[in-house]
Phi, psi and omega in degrees: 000141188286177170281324177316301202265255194014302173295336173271313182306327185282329175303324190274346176265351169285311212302312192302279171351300151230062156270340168291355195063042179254007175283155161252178204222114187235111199300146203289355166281353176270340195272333180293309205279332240213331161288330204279296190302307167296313205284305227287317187315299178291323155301341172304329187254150172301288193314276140034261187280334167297333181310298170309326183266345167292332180287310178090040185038054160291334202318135166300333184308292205273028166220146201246127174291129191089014172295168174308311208276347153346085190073059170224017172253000000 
C-alpha cells in the first residue's frame, strides 16, 4: 500500500474511534504529566545526555539552506 493511501485508511480509522468514544483525548494536564514523565525517563541516562549537550543543538537537520551559519561547522 502507498503512503498516501496508508493516510487515509488510518484517518478514517481515528475519525471513526472517536466518533465511537473508543478514542482518547489527552487534556493538557494529562499531556504535562506524560512530558514530565518522558523528560524524568530520559534524562535518567547520563550518557544520553552529555551526548546532547556535546552536540549544542547543532544537528544539520536543524539548519535551512542558505542561512548564515551553514556548513560553517
Amino acid at each position: 500500500m502507498d503512503a498516501q493511501r496508508q493516510r487515509e485508511v488510518s484517518s478514517i480509522g481515528g475519525h471513526t474511534a472517536h466518533a465511537g468514544g473508543r478514542a482518547h483525548r489527552f487534556t493538557p494536564e494529562e499531556a504535562r504529566i506524560a512530558g514530565r514523565k518522558g523528560g524524568t525517563a530520559v534524562s535518567r541516562d547520563r550518557e544520553h545526555m552529555a551526548a546532547i549537550g556535546r552536540r549544542g543543538g547543532r544537528s544539520p537537520l536543524n539548519r535551512k539552506a542558505g542561512s548564515p551559519k551553514a556548513g560553517t561547522e
